[in-house]
PAZAPA-4460 file (N, C-alpha, C; in steps of 0.05 Angstrom, whole numbers, plus 32768, in hexadecimal, padded with zeros to 4 digits):
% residues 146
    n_x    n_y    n_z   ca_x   ca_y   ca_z    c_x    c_y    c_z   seq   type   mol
   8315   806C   7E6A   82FA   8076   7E6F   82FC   8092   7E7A     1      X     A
   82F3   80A5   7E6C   82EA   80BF   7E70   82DF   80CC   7E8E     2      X     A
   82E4   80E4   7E97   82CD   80E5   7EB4   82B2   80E6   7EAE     3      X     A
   82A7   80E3   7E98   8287   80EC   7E94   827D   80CD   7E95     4      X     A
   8292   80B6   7E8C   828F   809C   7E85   828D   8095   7E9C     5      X     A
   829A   8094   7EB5   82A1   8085   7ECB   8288   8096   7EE2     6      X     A
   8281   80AC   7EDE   826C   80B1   7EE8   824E   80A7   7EE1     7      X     A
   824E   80A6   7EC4   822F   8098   7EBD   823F   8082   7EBF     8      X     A
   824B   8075   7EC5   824B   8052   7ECD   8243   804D   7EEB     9      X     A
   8251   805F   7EF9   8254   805F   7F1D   822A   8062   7F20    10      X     A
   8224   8076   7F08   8210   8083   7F17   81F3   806D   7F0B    11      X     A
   8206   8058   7EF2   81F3   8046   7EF1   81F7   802B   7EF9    12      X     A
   820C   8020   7F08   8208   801B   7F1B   81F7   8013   7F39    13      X     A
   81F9   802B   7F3E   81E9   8036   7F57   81D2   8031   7F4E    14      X     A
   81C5   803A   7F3F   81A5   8037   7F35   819C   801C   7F34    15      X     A
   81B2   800B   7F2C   81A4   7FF1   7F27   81A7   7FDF   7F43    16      X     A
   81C7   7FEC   7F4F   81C1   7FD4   7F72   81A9   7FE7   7F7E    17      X     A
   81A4   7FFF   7F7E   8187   800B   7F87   8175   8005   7F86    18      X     A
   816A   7FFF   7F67   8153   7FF1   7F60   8145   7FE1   7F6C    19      X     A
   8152   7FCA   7F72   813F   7FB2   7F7F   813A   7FBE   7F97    20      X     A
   8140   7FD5   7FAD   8137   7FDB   7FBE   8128   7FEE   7FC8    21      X     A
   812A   8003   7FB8   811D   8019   7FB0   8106   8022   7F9F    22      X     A
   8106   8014   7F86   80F8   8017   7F77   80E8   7FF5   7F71    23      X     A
   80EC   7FE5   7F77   80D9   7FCB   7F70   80CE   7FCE   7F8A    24      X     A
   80B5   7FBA   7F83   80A8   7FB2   7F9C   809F   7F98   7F99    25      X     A
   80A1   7F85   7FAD   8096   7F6F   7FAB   8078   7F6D   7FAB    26      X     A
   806F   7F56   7FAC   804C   7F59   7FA2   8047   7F36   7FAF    27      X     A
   803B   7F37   7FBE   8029   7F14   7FCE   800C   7F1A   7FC7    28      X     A
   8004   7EFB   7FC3   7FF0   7EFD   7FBC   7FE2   7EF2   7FD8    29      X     A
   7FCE   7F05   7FDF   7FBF   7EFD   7FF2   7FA1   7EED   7FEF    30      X     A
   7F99   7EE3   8008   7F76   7EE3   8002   7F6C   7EE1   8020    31      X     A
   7F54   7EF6   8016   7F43   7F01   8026   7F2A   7EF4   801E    32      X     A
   7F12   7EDB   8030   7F03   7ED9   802B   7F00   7ECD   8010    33      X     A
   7F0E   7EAF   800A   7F0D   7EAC   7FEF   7F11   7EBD   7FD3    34      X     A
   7F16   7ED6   7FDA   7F29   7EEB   7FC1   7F42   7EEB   7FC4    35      X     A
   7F4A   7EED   7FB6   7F6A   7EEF   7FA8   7F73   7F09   7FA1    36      X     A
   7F7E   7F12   7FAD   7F88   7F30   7FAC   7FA9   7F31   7FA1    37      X     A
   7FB0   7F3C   7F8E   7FD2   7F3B   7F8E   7FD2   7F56   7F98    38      X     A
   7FEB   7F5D   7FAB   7FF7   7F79   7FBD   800F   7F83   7FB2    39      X     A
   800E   7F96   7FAD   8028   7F99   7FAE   802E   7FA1   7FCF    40      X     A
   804A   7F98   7FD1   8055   7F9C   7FE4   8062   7FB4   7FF3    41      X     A
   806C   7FC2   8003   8071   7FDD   800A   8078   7FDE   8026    42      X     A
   809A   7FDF   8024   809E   7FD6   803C   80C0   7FEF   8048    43      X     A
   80C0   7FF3   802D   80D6   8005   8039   80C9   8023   8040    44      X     A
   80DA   803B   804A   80D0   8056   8046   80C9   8066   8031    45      X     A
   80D0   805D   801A   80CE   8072   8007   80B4   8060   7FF0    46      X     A
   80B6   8048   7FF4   809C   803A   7FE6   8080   8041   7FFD    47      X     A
   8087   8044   8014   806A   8047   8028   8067   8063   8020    48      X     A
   807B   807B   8021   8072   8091   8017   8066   8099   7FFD    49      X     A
   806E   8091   7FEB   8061   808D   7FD0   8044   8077   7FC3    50      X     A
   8045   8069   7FDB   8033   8051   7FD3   8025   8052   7FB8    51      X     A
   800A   8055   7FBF   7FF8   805A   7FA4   7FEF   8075   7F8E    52      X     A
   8003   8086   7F9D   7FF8   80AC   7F94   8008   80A6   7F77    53      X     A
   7FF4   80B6   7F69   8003   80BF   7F4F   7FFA   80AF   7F3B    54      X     A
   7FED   809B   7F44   7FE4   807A   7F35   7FC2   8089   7F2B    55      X     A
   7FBF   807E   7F09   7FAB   807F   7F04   7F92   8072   7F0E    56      X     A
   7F97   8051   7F13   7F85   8043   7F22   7F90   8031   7F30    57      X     A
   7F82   8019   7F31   7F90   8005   7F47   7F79   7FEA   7F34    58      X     A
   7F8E   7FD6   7F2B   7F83   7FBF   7F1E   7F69   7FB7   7F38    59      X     A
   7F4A   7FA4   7F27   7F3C   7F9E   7F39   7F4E   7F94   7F49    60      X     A
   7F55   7F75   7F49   7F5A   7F6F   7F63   7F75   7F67   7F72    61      X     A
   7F82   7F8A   7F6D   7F99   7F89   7F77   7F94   7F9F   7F8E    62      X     A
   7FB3   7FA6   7F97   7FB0   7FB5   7FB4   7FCD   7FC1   7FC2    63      X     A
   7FD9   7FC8   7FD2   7FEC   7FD4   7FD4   7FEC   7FCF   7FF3    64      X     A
   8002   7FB8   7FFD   7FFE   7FB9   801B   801E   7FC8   8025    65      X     A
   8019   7FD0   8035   8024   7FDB   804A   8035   7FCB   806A    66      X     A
   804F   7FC3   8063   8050   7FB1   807A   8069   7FBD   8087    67      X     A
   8060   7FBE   80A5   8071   7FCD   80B3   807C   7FC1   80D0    68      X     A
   8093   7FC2   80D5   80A5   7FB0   80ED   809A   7FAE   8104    69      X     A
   8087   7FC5   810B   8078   7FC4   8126   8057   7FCA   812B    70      X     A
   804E   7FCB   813F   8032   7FDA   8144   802E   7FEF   8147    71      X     A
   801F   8000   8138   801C   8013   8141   7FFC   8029   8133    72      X     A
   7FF5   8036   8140   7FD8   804B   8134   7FF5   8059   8114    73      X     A
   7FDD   8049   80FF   7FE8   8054   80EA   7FD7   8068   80DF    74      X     A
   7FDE   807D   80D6   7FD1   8098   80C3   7FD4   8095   80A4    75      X     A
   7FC7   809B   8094   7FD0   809A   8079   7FB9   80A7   8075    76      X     A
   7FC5   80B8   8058   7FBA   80D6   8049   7FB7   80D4   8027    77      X     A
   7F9F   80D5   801D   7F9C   80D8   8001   7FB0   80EB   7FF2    78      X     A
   7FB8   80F6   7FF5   7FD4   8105   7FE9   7FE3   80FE   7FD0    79      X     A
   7FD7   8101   7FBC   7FDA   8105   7FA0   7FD1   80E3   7F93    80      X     A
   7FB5   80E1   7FA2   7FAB   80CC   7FA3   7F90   80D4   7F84    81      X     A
   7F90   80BE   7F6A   7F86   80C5   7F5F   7F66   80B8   7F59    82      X     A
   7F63   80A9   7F72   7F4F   8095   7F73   7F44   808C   7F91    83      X     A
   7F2A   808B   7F94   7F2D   8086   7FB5   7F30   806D   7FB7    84      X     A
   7F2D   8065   7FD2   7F3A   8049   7FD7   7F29   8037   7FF3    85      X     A
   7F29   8027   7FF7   7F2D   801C   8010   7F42   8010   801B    86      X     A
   7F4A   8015   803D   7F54   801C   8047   7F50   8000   8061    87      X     A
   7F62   7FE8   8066   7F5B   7FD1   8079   7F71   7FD1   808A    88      X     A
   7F70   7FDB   80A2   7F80   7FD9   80B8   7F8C   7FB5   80C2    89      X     A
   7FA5   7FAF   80C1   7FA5   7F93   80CB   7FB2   7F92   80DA    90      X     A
   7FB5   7F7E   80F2   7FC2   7F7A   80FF   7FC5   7F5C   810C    91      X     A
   7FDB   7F5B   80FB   7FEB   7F34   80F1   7FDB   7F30   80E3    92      X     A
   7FD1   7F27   80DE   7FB9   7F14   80C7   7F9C   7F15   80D0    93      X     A
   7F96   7F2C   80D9   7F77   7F31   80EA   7F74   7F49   80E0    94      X     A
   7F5C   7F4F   80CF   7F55   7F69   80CB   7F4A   7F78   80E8    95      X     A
   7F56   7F8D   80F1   7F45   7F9B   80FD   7F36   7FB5   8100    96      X     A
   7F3D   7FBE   80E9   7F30   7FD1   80DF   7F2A   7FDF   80BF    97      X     A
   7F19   7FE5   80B5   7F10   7FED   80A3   7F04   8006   8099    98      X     A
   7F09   8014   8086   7F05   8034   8081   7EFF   802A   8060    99      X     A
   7EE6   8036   8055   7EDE   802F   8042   7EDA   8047   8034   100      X     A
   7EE2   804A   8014   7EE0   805A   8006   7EE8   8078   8012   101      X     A
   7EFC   806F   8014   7F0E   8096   801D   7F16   809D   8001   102      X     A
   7F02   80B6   7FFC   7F0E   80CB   7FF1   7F26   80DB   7FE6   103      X     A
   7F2C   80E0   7FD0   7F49   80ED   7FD4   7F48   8100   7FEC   104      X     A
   7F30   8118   7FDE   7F2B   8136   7FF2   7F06   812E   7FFD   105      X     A
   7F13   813D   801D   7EFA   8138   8031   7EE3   8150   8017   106      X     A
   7EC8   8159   8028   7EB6   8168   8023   7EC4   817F   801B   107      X     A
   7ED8   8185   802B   7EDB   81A5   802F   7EFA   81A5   801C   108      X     A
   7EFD   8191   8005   7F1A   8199   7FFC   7F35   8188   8000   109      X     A
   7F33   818C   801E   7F4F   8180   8028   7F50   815E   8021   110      X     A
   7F6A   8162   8021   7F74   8143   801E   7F6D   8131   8034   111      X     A
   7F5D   811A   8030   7F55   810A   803F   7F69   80FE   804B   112      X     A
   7F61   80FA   806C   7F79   80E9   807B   7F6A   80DE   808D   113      X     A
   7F74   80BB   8097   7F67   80A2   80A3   7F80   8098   80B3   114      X     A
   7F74   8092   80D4   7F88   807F   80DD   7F77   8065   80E6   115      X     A
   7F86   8052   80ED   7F82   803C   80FA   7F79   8041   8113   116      X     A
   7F67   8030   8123   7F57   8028   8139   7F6E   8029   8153   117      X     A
   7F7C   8017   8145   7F87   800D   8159   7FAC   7FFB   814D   118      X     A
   7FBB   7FFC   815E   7FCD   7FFE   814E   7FD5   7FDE   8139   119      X     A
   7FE7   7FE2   8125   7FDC   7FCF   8110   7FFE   7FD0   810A   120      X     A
   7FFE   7FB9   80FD   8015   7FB6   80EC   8019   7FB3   80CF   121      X     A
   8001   7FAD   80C3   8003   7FB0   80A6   7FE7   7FC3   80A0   122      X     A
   7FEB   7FCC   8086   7FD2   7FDC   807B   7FD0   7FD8   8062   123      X     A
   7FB7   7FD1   8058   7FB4   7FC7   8039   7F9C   7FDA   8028   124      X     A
   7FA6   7FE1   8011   7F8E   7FF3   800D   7F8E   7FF5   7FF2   125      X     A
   7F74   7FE8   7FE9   7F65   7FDB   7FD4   7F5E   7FF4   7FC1   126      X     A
   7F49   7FE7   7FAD   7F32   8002   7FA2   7F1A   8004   7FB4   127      X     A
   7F0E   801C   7FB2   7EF6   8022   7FC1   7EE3   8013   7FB0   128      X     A
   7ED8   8006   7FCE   7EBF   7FF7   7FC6   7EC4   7FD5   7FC6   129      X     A
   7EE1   7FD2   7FC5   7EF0   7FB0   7FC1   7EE2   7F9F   7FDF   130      X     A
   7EE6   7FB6   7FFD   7EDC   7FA5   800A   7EC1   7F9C   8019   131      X     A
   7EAC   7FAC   800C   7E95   7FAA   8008   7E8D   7F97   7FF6   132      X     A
   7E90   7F92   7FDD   7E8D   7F83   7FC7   7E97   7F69   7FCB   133      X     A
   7EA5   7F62   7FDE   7EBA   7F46   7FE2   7EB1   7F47   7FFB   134      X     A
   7EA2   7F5C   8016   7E92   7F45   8029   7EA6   7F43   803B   135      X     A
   7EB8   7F5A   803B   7ED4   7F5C   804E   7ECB   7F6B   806A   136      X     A
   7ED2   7F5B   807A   7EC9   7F62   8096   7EE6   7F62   80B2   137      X     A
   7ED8   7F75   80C7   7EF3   7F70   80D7   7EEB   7F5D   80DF   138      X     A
   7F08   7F46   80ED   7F0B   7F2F   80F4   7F0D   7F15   80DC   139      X     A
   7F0A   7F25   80C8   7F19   7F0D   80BB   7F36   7F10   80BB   140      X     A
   7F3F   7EF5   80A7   7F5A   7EEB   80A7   7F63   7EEB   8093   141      X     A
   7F79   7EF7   8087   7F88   7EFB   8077   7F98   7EEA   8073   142      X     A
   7F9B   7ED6   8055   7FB0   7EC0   805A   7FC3   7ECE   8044   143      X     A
   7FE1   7EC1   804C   7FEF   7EC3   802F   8004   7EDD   803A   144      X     A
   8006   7EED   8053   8015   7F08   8054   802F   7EFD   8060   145      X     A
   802F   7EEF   8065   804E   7EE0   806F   8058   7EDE   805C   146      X     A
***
């Protein structure tokens, strides 16, 4: 084997034990209020940084959750976001907060940015308008995120 051979082997390889951790994401199906939501999942750093930007849309009734090891006031920013969204703060299986139909860009241009109330451990964020239409309120219960 050649050096050009043993390098695209090493370097494919790498890509594939990578893959399942870097580039897949798992997906649970939740429900909120008798809907059925499938999520994708998003749990390492470089899937939370990338989440939904860059994406043409977002299937009706799918969603992109966010699950993270601790509590805390989370921020998140429309940032090459090509669709608005809503935006459900949770914390364990209790919604406690909600931000509806955020914008990519505020009035004035800038890239829209939303934090949480209060601090939260997961964040799930739908299409704009999903939790209006489905009757989603804080204090409900989220089954299915375990």
């Amino acid at each position: 084997m050649n050096q050009w051979s043993r390098l695209i082997f090493c370097l494919f390889i790498i890509f594939i034990l990578s893959g399942c951790q870097f580039f897949s994401m798992g997906q649970k199906r939740i429900k909120i209020n008798n809907q059925i939501l499938t999520a994708e999942v998003a749990e390492t750093v470089s899937q939370m940084t990338k989440g939904l930007s860059g994406r043409k849309n977002l299937d009706k009734n799918a969603g992109m959750l966010f699950v993270y090891p601790d509590y805390q006031i989370r921020y998140f920013h429309m940032k090459d976001m090509k669709f608005p969204l809503d935006i459900i703060w949770i914390k364990d299986e209790i919604i406690v907060g909600i931000k509806e139909n955020v914008p990519v860009l505020t009035a004035d241009g800038q890239v829209s940015r939303v934090q949480s109330n209060q601090p939260v451990n997961r964040v799930l964020e739908v299409n704009s308008d999903w939790v209006d239409s489905h009757n989603i309120k804080i204090g409900d219960k989220i089954i299915g995120l375990d």
